[in-house]
C-alpha positions in Angstrom: 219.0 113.1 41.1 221.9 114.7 42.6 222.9 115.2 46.7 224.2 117.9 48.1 226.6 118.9 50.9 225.1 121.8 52.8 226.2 124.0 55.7 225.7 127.6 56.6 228.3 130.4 56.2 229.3 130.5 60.0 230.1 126.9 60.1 233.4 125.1 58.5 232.1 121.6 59.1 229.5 120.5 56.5 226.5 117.8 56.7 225.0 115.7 53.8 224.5 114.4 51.5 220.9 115.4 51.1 218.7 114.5 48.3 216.3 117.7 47.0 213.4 115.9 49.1 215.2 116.2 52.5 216.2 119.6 51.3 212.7 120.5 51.0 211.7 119.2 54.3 214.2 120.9 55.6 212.9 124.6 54.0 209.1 123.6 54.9 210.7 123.4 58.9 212.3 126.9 58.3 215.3 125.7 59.1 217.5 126.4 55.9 217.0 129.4 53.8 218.7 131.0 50.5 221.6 131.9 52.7 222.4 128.7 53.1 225.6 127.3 51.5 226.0 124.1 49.3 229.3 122.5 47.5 228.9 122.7 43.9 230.9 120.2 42.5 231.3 121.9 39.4 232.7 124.9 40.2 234.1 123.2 43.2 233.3 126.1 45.6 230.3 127.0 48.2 227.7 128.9 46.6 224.6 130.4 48.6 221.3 128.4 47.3 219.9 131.4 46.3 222.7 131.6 43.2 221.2 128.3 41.9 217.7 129.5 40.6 216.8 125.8 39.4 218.1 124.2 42.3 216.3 127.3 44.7 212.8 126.4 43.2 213.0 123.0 43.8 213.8 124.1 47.2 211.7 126.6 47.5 208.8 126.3 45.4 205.9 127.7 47.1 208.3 130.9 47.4 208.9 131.0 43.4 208.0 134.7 43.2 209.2 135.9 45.9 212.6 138.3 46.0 215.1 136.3 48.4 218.1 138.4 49.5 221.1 136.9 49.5 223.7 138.5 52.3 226.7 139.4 51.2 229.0 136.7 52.5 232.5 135.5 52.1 232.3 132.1 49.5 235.3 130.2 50.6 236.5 127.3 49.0 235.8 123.8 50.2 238.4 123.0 53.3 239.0 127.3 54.1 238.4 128.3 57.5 235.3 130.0 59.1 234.6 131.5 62.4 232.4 129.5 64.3 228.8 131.3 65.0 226.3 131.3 67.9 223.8 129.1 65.7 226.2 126.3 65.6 224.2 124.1 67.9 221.2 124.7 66.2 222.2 124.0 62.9 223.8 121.1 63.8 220.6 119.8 65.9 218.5 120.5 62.7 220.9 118.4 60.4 221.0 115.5 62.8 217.3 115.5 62.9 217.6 115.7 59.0 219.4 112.6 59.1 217.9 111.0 61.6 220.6 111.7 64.3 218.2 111.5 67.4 218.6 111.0 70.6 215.6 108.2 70.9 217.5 106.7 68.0 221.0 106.6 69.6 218.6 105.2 72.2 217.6 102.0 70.5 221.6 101.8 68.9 223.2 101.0 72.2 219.9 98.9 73.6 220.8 96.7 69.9 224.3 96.7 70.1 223.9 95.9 74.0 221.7 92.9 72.8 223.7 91.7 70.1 226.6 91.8 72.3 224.6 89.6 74.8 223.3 87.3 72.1 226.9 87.1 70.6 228.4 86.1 74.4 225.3 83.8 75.9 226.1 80.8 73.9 229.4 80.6 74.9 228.7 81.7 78.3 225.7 78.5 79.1 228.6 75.9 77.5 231.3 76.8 79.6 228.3 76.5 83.0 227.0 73.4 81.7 230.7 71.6 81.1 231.4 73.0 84.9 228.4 71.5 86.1 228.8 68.4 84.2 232.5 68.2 86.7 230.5 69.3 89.6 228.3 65.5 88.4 230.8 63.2 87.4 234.1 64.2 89.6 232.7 62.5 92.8 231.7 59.6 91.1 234.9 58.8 89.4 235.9 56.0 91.5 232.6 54.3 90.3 233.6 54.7 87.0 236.8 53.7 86.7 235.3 50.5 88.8 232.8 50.0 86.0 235.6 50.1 83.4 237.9 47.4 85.5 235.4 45.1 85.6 234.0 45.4 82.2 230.4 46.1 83.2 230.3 49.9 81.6 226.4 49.5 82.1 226.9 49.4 86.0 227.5 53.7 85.5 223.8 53.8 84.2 222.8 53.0 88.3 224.4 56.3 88.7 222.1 58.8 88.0 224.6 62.2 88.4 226.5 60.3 86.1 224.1 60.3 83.1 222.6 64.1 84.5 226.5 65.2 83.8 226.6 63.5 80.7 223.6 65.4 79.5 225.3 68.5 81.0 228.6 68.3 79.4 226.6 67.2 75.5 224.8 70.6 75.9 227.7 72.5 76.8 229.8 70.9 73.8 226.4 72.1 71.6 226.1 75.2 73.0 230.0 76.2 72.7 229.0 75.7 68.9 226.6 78.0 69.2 223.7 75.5 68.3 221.0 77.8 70.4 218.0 75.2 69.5 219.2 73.5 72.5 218.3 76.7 74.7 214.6 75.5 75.9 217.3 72.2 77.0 219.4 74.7 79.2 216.4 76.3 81.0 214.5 73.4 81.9 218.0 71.9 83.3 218.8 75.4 85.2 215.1 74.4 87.3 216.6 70.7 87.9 220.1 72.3 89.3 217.5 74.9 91.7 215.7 71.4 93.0 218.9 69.2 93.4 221.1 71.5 94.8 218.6 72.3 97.5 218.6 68.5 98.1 221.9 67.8 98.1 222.5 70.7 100.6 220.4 69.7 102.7 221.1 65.7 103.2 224.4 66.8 103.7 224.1 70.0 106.0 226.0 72.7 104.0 224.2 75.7 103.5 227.0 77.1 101.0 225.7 74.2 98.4 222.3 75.4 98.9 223.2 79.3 97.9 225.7 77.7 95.0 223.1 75.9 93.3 221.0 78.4 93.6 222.8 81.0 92.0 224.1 78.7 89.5 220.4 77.3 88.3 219.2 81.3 88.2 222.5 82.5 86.1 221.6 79.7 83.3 218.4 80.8 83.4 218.9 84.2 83.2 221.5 83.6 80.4 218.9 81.7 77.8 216.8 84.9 78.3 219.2 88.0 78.4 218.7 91.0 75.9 221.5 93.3 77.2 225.1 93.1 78.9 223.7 94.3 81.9 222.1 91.1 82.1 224.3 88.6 80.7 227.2 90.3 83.3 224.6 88.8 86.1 223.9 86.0 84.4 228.0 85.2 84.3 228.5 86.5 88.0 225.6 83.8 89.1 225.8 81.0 86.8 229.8 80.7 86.3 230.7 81.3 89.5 228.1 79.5 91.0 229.2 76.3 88.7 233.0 76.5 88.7 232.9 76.4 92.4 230.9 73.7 92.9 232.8 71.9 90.3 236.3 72.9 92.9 233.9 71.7 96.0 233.4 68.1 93.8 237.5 68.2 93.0 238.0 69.0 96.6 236.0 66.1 97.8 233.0 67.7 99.6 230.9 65.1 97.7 232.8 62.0 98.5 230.4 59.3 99.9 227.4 61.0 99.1 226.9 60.9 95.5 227.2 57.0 95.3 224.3 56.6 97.5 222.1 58.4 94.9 222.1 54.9 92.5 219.3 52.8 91.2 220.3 49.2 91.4 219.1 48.7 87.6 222.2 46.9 86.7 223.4 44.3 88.5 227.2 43.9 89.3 
C-alpha cells in the first residue's frame, strides 16, 4: 500500500509520508478534507484528494455519497512557491500529532537522551574517582612500600590496611574505565566506607576540610552508580572528582604523613 505526501494549498512545506490508515484518522479528526493536497508521483504534481475518487473513498468512506466541492485552487508543482496562510500552525500541530510529534513525547526524548548520556559518562566518571582515591590510599604510605620491597618481605604491605583498601580502589577503577558496570554494587558499598573513614581520619587528625572532602567524595560515587540524567551525573562529578583529586593532592602534599602508618595490623612480622 502506498504513502503519501500531504499538505494543504496555503502551505509550501509538505508532511508525510502517511499510509491510507493515518489518513483516515486524520479525516475522522476533521482535520484534512478534499481540499487537501497530496504529491502524486505519477503525474508528479499536487492534486486536491478530492481528484482521486479511489484514493477519496478510502479516505472518506462514510462520506461516499456525498458531493465534496473542491475550491478552485492553484496546483503547483512540487518545489513552487506558496503564500503562507493563517492555518499554518494548525496544520502543522495536526501533522505532528499525526506523526507522533508531541510535546509529552519530545518530553521523554531529552529525559532518554539525558539518561543515555549519563549512563554513557558514569562508567568512566567512578574509574577516574576510584584511581584518585586509590592515590589518596597508597601515596602516604609509599615509604612503607618501598621499605617492604628493600627488604624483600613484600607481605609486610598486607599490615597496611589503606594499602590493600587502595588496591581494591585502583582494581575497580581499572574495571570500571572498561566499562565492566557489574562492579557497580562494588562502587557503592565502597562510596559508604570512604563517608566512615574520612570522618575518622578527619577527626584523629583535627582537619575539618578532610571531613567535608570525604564526604563529598563518598556521596558523588554514590550518586554516580545511580544517576539517570546529566543533571545528576554533573553533581555526581562536581562531588565525587573533586572531592577525590584533592584528597589525592592533600596525600601528594603530605597532609597524611605520619598518620597513615599508625593504621597497621602487626599480621606480618618484619
Amino acid at each position: 500500500m502506498p504513502d503519501y505526501y500531504i499538505r494543504t494549498p496555503e502551505q509550501n512545506e509538505s508532511r508525510g509520508p502517511f499510509d491510507i490508515s493515518k489518513l483516515l484518522t486524520l479525516a475522522e479528526a476533521g482535520q484534512i478534507n478534499a481540499n487537501t493536497l497530496y504529491y502524486d508521483e505519477d503525474k508528479e504534481e499536487w492534486l486536491p484528494l478530492a481528484l482521486n475518487k479511489e484514493l477519496l473513498l478510502q479516505v472518506f468512506p462514510e462520506r461516499e455519497k456525498l458531493s465534496l466541492k473542491v475550491n478552485k485552487v492553484d496546483q503547483p508543482k512540487l518545489g513552487g512557491a506558496n503564500p503562507k496562510g493563517s492555518d499554518n500552525l494548525n496544520v502543522e500541530s495536526m501533522l505532528a500529532a499525526a506523526e507522533g510529534d508531541t510535546e509529552e513525547k519530545r518530553k521523554l526524548t531529552r529525559q532518554k537522551k539525558s539518561f543515555d548520556r549519563a549512563a554513557n559518562l558514569s562508567a568512566t566518571s567512578l574509574g577516574l574517582m576510584m584511581i584518585f582515591s586509590a592515590l589518596f590510599m597508597i601515596l602516604p604510605l609509599i615509604p612503607q612500600i618501598e621499605g617492604a620491597f628493600s627488604n624483600n618481605n613484600v607481605a609486610q604491605i598486607f599490615n597496611y590496611p589503606t594499602i590493600l583498601i587502595g588496591v581494591f580502589d585502583l582494581v575497580l577503577g581499572v574495571l570500571l574505565i572498561l566499562s565492566v558496570t557489574e562492579v557497580f554494587p562494588l562502587a557503592r558499598g565502597r562510596a559508604m566506607l570512604t563517608l566512615g573513614f574520612g570522618v575518622y581520619v578527619g577527626w584523629a587528625i583535627g582537619d575539618p576540610l578532610v571531613i567535608v572532602l570525604t564526604a563529598a567524595a563518598g556521596i558523588g560515587i554514590f550518586m554516580a552508580t545511580l544517576a539517570q540524567s546529566m543533571h545528576t551525573m554533573i553533581i555526581a562529578l562536581v562531588f565525587g572528582l573533586g572531592g577525590n583529586v584533592y584528597l589525592a593532592y592533600l596525600a601528594l602534599d603530605g597532609r597524611f604523613d605520619g598518620f597513615f602508618e599508625t593504621i597497621m595490623f602487626n599480621l606480618i612480622a618484619s
